[in-house]
TIKOLFI-795894 format. One record per residue: residue number from 0; residue in one letter; x, y negated, z of N, C-alpha, C in turn. Coordinates in nm, 3 decimals. Atoms other than C-alpha are relative to their C-alpha. Layout:
PT  seza  semi      n_X      n_Y      n_Z     ca_X     ca_Y     ca_Z      c_X      c_Y      c_Z
PT   NUM     A        X        Y        Z        X        Y        Z        X        Y        Z
...
***
This chain:
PT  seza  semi      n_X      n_Y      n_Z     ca_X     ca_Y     ca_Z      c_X      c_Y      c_Z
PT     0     X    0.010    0.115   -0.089   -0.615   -4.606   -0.015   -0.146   -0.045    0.012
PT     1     X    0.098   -0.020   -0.056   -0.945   -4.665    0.164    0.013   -0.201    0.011
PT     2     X   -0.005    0.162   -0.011   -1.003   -5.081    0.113   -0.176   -0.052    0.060
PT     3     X    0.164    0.015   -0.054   -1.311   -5.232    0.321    0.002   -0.147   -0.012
PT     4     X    0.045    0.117    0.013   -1.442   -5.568    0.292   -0.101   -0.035    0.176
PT     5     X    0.017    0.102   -0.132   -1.514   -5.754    0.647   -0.078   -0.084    0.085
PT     6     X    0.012    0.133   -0.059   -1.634   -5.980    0.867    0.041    0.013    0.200
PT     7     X   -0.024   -0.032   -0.093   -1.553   -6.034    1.215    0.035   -0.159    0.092
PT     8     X   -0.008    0.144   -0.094   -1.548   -6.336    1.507   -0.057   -0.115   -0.077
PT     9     X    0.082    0.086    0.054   -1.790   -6.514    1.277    0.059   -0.066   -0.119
PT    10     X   -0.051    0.006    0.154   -1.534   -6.535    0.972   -0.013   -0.019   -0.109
PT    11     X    0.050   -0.091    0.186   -1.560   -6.526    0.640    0.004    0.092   -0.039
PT    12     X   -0.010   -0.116    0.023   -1.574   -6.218    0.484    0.189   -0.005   -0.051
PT    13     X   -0.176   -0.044    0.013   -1.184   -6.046    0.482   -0.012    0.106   -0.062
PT    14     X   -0.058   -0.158    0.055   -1.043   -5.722    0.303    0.124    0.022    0.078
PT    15     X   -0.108   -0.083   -0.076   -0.855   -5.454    0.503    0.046    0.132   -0.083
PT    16     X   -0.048   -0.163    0.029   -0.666   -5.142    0.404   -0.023    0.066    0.154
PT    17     X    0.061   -0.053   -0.104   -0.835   -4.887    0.644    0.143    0.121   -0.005
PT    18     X   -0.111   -0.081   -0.086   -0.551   -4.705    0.871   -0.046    0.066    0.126
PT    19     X    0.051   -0.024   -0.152   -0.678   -4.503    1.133   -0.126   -0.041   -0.006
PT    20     X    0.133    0.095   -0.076   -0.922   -4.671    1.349    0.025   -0.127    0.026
PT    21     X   -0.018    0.124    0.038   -0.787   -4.988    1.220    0.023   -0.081   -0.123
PT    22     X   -0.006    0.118    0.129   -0.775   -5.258    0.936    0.115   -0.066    0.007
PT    23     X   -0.132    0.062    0.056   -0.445   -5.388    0.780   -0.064   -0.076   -0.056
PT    24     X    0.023    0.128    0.016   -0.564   -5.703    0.723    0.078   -0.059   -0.145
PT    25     X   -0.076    0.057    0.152   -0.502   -5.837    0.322   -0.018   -0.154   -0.011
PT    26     X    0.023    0.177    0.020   -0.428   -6.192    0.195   -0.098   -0.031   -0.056
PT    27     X    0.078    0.002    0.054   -0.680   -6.196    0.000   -0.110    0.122   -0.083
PT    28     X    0.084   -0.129    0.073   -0.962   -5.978   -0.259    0.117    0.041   -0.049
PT    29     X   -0.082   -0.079    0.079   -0.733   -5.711   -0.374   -0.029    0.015   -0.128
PT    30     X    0.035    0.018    0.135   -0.900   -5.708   -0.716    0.064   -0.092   -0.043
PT    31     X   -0.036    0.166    0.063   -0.769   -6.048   -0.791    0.117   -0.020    0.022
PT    32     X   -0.136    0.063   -0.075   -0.486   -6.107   -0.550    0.115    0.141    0.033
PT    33     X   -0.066   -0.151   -0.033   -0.330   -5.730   -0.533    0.007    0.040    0.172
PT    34     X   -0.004   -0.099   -0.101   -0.244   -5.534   -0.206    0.134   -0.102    0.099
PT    35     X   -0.104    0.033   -0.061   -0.026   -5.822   -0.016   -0.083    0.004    0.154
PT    36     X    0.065    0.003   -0.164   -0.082   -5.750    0.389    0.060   -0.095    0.062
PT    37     X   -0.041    0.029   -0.078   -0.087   -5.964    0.649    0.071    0.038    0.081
PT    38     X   -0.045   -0.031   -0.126    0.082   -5.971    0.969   -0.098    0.032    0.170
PT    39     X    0.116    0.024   -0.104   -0.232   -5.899    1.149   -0.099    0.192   -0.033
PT    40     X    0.096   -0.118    0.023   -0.468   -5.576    1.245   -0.120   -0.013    0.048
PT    41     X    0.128    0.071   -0.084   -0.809   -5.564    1.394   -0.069    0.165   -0.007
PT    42     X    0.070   -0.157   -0.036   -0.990   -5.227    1.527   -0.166   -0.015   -0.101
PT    43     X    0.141    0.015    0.085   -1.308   -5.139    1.282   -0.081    0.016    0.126
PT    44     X    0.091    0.036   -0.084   -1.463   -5.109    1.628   -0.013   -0.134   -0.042
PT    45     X    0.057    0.129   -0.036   -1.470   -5.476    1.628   -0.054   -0.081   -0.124
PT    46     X    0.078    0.054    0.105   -1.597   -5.561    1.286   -0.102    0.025   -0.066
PT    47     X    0.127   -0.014    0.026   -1.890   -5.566    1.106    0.040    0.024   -0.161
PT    48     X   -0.046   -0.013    0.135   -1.838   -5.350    0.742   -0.124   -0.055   -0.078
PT    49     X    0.091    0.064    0.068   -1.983   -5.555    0.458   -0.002    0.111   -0.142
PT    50     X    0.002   -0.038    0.103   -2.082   -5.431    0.127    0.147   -0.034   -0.036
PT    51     X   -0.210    0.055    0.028   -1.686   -5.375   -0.030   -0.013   -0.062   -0.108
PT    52     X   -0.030    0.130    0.094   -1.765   -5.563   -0.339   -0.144   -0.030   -0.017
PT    53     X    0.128    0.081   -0.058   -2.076   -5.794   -0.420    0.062    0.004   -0.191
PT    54     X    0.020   -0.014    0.138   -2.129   -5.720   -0.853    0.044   -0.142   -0.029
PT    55     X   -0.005    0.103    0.035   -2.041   -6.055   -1.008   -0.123   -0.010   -0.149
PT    56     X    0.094    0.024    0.074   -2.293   -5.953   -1.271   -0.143    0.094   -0.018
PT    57     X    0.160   -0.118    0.027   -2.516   -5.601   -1.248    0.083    0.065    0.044
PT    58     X   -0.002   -0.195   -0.012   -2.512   -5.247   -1.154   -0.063    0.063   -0.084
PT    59     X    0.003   -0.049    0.130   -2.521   -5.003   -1.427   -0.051    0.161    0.106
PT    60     X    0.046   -0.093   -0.067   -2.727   -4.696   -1.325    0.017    0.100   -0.130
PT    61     X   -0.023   -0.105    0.084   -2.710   -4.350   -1.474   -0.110    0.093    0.059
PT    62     X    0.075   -0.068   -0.016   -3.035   -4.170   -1.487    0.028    0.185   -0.055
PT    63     X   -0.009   -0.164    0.077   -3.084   -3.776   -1.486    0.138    0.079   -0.014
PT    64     X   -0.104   -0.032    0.071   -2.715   -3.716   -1.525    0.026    0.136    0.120
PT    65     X   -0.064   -0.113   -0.048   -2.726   -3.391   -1.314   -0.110    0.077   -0.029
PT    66     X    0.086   -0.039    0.028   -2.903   -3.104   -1.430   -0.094    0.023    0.069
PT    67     X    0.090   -0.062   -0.086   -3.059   -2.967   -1.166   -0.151   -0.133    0.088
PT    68     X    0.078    0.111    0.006   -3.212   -3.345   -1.109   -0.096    0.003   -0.090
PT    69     X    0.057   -0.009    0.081   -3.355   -3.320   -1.433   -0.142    0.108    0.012
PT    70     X    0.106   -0.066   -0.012   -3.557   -3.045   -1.368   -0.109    0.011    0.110
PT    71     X    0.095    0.099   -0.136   -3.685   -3.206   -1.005   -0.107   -0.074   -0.076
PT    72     X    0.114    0.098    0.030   -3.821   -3.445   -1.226   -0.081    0.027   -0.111
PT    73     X    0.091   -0.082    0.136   -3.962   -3.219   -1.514    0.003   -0.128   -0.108
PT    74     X   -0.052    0.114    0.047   -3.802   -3.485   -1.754    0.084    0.056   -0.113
PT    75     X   -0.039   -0.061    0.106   -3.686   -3.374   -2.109    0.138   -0.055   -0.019
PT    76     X   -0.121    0.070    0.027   -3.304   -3.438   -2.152    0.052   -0.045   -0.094
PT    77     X   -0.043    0.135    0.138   -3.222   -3.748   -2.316    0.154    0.071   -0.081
PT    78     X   -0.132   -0.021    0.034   -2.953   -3.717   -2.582    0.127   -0.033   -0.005
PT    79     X   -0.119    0.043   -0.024   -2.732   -3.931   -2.475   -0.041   -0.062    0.155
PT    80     X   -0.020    0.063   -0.119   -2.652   -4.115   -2.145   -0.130   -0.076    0.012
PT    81     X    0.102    0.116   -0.051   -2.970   -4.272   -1.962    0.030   -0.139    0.061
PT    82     X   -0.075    0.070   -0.106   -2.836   -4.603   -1.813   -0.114   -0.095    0.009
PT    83     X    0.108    0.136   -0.048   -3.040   -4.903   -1.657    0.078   -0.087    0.086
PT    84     X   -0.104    0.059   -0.060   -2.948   -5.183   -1.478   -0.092   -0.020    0.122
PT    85     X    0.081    0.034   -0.136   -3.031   -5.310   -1.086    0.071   -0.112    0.041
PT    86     X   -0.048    0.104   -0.017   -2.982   -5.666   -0.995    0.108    0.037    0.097
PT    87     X   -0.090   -0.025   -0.122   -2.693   -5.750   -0.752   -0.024   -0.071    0.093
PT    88     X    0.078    0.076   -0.054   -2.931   -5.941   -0.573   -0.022    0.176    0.072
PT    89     X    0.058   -0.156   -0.111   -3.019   -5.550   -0.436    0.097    0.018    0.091
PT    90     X   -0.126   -0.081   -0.107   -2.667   -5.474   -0.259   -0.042   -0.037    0.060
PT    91     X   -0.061    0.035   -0.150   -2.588   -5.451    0.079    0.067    0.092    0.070
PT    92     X   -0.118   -0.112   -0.075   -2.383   -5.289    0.347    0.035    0.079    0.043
PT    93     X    0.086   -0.107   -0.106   -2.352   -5.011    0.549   -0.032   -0.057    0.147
PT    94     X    0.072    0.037   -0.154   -2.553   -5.029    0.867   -0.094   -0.096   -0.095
PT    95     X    0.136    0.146    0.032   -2.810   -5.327    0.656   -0.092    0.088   -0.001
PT    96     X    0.110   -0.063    0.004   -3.128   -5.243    0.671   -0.089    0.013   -0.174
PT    97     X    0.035   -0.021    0.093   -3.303   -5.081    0.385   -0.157   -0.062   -0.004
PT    98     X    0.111    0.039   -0.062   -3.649   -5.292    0.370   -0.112    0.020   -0.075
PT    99     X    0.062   -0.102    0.053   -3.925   -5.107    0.262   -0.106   -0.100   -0.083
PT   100     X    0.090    0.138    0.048   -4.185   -5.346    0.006   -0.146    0.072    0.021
PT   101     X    0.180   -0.082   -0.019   -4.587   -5.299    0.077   -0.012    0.038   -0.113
PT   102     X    0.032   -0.076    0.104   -4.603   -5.096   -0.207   -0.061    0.140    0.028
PT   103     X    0.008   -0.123   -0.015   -4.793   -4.760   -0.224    0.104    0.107   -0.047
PT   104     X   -0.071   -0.063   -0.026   -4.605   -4.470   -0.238    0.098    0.066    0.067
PT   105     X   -0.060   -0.051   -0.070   -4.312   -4.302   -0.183    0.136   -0.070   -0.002
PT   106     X   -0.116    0.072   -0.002   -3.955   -4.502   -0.122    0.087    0.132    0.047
PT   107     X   -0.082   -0.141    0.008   -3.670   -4.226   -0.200    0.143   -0.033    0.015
PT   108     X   -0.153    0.056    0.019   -3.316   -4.250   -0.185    0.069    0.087   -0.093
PT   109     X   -0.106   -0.018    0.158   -3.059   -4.140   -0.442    0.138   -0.013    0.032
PT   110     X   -0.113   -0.009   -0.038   -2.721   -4.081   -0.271    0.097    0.035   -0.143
PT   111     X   -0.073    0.016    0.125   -2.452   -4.142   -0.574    0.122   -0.012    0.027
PT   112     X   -0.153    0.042    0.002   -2.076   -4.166   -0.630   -0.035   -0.116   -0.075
PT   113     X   -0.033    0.161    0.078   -1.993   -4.513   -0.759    0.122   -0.041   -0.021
PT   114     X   -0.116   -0.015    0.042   -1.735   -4.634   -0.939   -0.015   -0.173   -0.020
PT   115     X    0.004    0.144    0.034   -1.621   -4.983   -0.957    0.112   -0.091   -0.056
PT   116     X   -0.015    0.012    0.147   -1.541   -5.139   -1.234    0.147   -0.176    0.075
PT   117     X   -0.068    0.116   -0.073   -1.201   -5.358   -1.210    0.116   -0.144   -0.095
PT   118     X   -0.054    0.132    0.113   -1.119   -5.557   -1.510   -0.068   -0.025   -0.089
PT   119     X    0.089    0.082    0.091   -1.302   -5.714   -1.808   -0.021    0.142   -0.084
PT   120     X    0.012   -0.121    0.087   -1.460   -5.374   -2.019   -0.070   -0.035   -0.095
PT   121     X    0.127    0.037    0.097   -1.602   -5.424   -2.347    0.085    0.114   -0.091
PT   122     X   -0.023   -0.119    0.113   -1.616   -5.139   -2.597    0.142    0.078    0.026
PT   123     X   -0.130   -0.035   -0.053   -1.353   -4.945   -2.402   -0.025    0.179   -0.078
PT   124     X    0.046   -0.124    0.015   -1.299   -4.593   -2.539    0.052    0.086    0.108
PT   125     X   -0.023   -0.046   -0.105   -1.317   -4.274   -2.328    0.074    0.015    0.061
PT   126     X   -0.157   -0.056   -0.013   -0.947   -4.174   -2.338    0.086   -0.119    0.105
PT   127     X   -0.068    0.085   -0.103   -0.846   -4.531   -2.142   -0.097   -0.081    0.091
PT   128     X    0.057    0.033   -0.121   -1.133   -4.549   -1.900   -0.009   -0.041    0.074
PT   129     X   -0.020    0.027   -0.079   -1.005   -4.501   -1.645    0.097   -0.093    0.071
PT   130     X   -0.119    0.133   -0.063   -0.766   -4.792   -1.637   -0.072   -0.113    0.006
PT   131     X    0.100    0.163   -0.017   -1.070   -5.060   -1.574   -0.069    0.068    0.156
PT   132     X    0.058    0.025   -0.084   -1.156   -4.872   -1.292    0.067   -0.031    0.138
PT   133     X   -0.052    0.097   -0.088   -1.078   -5.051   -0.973   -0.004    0.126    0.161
PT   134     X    0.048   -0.068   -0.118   -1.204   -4.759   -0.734   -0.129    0.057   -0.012
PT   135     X    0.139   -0.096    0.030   -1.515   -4.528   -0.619   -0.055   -0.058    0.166
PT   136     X    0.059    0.040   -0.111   -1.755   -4.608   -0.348   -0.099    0.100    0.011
PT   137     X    0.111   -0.063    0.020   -2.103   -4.468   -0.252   -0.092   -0.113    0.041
PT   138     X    0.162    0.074    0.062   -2.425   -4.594   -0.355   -0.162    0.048    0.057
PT   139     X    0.133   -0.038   -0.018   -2.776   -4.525   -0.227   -0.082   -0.088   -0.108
PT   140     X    0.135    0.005    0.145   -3.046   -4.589   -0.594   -0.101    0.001    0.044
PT   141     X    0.140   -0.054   -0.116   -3.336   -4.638   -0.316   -0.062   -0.057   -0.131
PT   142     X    0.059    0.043    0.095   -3.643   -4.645   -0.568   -0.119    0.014    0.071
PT   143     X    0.129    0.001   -0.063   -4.007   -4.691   -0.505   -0.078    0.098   -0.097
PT   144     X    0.019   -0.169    0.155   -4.086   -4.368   -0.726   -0.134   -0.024   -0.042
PT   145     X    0.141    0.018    0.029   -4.453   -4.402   -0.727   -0.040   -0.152   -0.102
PT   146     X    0.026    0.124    0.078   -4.420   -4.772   -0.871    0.048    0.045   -0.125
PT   147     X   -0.110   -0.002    0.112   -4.140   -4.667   -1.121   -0.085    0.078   -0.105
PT   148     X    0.079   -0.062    0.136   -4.395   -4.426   -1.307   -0.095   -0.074   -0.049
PT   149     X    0.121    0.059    0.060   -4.725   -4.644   -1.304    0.060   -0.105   -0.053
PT   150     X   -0.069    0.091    0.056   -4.475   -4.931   -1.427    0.060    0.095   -0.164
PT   151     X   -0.091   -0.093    0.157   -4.338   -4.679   -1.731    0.155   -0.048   -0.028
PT   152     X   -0.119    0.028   -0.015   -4.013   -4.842   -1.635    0.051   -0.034    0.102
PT   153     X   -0.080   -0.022   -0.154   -3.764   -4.884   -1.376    0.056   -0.097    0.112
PT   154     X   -0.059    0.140   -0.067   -3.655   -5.248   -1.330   -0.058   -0.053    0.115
PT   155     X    0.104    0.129   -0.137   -3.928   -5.370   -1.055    0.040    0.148    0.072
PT   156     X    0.003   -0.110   -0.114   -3.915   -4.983   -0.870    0.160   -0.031    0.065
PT   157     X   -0.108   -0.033   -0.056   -3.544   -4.967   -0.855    0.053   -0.164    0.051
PT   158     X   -0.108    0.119   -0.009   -3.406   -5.352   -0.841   -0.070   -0.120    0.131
PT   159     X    0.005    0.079   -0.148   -3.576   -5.465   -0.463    0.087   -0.032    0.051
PT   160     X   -0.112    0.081   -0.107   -3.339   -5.678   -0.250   -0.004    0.114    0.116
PT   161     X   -0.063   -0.066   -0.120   -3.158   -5.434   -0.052   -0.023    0.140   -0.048
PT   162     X    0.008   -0.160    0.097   -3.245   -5.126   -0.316    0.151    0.076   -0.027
PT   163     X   -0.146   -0.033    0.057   -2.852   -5.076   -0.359    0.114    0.007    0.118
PT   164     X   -0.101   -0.009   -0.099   -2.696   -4.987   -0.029    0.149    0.074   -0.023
PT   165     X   -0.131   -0.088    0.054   -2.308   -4.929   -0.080    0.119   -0.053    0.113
PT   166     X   -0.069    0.043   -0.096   -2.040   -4.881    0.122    0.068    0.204    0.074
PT   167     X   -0.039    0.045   -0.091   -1.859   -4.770    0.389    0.081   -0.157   -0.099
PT   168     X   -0.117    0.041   -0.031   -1.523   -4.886    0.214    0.033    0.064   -0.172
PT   169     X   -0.021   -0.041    0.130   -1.377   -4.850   -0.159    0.136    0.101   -0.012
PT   170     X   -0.116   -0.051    0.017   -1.130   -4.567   -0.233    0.084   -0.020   -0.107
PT   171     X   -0.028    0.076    0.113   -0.905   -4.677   -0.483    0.078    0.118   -0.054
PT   172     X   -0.047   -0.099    0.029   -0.720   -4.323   -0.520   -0.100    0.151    0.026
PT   173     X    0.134   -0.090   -0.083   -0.983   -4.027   -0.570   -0.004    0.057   -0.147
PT   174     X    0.061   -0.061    0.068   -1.008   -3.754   -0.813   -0.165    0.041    0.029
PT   175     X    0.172    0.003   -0.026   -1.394   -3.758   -0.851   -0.084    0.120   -0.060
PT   176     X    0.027   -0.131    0.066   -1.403   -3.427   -1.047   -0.104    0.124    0.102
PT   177     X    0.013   -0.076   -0.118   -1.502   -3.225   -0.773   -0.037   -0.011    0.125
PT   178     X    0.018    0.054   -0.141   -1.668   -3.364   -0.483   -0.133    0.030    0.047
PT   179     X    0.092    0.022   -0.002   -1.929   -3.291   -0.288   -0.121   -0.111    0.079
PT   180     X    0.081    0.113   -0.018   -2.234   -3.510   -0.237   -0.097    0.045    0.097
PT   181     X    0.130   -0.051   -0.093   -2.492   -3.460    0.081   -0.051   -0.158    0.042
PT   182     X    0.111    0.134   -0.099   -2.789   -3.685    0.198   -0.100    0.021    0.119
PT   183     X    0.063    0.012   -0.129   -2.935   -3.699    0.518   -0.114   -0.079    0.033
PT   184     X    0.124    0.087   -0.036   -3.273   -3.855    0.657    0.043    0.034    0.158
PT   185     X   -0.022   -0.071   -0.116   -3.207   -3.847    1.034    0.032    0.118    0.049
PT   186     X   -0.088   -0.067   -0.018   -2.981   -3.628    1.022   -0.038    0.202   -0.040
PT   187     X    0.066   -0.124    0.041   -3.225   -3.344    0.816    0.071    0.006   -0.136
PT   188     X   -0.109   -0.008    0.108   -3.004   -3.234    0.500   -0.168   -0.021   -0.125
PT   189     X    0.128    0.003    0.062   -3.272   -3.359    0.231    0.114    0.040   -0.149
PT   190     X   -0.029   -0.016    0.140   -3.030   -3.373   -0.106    0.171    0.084    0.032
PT   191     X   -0.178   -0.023   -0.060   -2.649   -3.189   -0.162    0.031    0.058   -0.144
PT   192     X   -0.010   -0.026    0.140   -2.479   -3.157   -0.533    0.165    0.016    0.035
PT   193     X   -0.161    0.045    0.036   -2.129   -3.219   -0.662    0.056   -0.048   -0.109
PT   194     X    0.013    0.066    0.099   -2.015   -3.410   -0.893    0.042    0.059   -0.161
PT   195     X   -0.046   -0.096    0.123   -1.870   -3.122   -1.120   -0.132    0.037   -0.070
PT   196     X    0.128   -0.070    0.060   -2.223   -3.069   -1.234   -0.091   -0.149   -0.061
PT   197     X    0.036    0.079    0.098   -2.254   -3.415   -1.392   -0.030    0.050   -0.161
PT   198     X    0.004   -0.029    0.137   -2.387   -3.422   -1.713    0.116   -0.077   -0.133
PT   199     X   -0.090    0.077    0.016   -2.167   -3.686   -1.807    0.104   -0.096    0.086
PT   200     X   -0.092    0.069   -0.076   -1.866   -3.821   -1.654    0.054   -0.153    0.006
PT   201     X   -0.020    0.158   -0.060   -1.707   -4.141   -1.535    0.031   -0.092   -0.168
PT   202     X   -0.086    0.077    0.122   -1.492   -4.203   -1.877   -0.109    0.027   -0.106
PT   203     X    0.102    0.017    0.113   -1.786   -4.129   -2.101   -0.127   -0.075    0.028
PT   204     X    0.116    0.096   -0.029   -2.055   -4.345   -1.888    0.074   -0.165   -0.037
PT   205     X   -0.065    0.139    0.024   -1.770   -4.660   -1.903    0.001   -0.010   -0.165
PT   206     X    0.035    0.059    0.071   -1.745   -4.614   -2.271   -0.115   -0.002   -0.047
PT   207     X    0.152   -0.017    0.064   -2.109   -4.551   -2.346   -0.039   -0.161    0.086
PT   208     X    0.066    0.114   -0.033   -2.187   -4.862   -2.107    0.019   -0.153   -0.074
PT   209     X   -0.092    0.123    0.037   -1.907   -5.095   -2.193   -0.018   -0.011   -0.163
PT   210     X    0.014    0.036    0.169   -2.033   -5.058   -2.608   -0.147   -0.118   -0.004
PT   211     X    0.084    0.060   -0.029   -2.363   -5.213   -2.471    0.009   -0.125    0.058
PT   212     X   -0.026    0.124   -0.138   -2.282   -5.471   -2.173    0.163    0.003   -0.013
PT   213     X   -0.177   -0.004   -0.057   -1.916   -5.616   -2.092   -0.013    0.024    0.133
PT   214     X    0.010   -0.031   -0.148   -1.857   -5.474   -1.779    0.137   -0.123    0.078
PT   215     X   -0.052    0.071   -0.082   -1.689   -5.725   -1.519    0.060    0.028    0.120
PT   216     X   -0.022   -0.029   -0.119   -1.472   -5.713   -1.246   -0.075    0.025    0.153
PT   217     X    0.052   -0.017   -0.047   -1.622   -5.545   -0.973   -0.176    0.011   -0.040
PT   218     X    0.125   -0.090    0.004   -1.952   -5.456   -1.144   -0.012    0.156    0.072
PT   219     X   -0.022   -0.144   -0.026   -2.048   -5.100   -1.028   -0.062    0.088   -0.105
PT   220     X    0.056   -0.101    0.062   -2.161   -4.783   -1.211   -0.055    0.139    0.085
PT   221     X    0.013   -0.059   -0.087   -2.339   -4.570   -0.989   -0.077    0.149   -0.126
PT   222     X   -0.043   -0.092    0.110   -2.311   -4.180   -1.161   -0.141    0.071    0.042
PT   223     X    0.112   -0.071   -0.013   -2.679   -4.062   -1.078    0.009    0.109    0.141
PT   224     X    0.025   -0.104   -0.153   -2.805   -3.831   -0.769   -0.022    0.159   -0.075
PT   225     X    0.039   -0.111   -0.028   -2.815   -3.474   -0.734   -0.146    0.027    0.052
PT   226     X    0.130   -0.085   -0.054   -3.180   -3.248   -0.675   -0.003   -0.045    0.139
PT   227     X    0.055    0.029   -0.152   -3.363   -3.317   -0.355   -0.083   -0.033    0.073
PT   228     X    0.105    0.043   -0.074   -3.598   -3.393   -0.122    0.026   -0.167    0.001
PT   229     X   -0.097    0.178   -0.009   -3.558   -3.799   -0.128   -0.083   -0.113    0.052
PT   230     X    0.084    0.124   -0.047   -3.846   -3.975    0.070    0.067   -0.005    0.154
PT   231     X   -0.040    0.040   -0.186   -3.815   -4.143    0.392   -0.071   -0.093    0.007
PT   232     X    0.150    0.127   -0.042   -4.024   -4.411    0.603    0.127   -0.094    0.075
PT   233     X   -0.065    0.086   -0.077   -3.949   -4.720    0.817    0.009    0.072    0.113
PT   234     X   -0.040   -0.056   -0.148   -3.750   -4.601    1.128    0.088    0.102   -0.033
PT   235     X   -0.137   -0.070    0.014   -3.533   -4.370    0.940    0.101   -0.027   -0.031
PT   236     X   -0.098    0.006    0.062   -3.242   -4.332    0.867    0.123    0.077   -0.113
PT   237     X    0.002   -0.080    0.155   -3.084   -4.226    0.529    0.206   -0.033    0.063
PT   238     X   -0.137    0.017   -0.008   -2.683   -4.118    0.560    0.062    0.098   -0.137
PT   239     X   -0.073   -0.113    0.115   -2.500   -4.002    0.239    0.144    0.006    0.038
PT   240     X   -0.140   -0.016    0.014   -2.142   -3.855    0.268    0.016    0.040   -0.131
PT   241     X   -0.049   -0.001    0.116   -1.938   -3.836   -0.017    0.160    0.048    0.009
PT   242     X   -0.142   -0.018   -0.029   -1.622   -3.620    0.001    0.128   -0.080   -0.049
PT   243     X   -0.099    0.046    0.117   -1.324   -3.779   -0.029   -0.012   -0.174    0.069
PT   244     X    0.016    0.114   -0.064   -1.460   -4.102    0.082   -0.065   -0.023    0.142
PT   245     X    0.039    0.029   -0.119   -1.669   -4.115    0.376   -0.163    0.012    0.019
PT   246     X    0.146    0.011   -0.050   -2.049   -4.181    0.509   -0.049   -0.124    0.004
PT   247     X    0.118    0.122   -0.021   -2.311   -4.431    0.431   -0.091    0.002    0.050
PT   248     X    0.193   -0.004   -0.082   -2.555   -4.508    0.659   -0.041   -0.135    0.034
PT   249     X    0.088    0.137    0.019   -2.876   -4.757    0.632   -0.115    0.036    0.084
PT   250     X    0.128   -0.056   -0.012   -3.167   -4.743    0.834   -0.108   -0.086   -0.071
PT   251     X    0.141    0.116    0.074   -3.534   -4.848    0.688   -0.106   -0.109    0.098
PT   252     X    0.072    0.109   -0.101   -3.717   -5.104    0.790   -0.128   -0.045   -0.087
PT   253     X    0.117    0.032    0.091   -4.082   -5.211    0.641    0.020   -0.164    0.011
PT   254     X   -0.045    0.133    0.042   -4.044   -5.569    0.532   -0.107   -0.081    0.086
***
């Protein structure tokens, strides 16, 4: 089930179950309030998709976790899980604009599966994982690469307002074993993995995170990028598909 988060005739933001080339309209956040539908539909022509959930506390990143990444970045492999965090002050939607900061360098993107997190996690072990998670999305990890090294850390490169584009729409049923991942710059194939070539998977990043941080409803965990070409400028536009779920697309914009 394909759940999108809304807006439309100047609304508040709504949640739909995506049917077609239309929205089944829900009573409320399905996280909270479960899967009761209205009596109402509305064509995704006519709405505007928002980011499908909005962190209530962080995004939990997963560095390096594919090999062939690792060796892009000539980067010695950690022995356990890399994770970091990126405000949730960064999300936004598909179609928002990605907005580029006067910084030198290079601004990259990082097309990711994401997984989002759907009940209270603290010190969860691997074996019941996957019963906190709420669904999978996709993530763009836009970083300002050139800052992130002369900084020797990651928090100011990766955690710019609007660094965390996600979206279309959350799948809430999705073997994630097996999928593959492509990224696009105007429509030039720059990155393309799969997620079978994680280094670590969903149920060993939740309990490796959740021993550190309590993870919260609707936090995300975005599972690291695949090898690739990953710059882009203002005026492009960056589209990741993600089998299984769908296509994110952001264009850039210089601030």
């Amino acid at each position: 089930m394909k759940v999108a988060r809304f807006s439309s005739e100047g609304r508040d933001p709504r949640y739909g179950i995506v049917d077609g080339d239309e929205l089944v309209v829900l009573a409320g956040d399905p996280m909270f309030s479960g899967f009761e539908t209205l009596d109402e539909r509305v064509a995704l022509a006519d709405v505007k998709l928002l980011a499908p959930v909005i962190p209530r506390s962080k995004v939990v990143c997963v560095g390096l976790n594919y090999l062939d990444h690792r060796n892009d970045m000539a980067t010695p492999a950690p022995d356990s899980p890399l994770i970091f965090l990126k405000p949730n002050t960064s999300v936004v939607g598909p179609g928002d604009a990605i907005r580029i900061p006067p910084v030198p360098g290079r601004i990259v993107h990082e097309g990711e599966l994401a997984v989002v997190i759907g009940k209270i996690a603290s010190q969860v072990p691997a074996e019941r994982a996957m019963d906190y998670v709420f669904g999978f999305t996709i993530a763009n990890d836009v970083s300002a690469r050139d800052e992130m090294f002369r900084d020797g850390q990651w928090a100011r490169a990766k955690g710019y307002d609007t660094f965390c584009p996600t979206g279309p729409w959350i799948e809430t049923e999705l073997d994630y074993a097996n999928l593959d991942i492509q990224t696009f710059v105007d429509g030039e194939p720059r990155r393309h993995g799969n997620t079978r070539d994680m280094v670590y998977g969903v149920e060993e990043i939740i309990a490796f995170a959740s021993d550190v941080w309590t993870l919260l409803p609707g936090d995300l965990i975005l599972m690291g990028t695949p090898a690739g070409l990953g710059g882009f400028v203002d005026g492009q536009t960056v589209d990741i598909t993600i089998e299984g779920i769908g296509t994110l697309s952001n264009p850039a914009v210089n601030r």
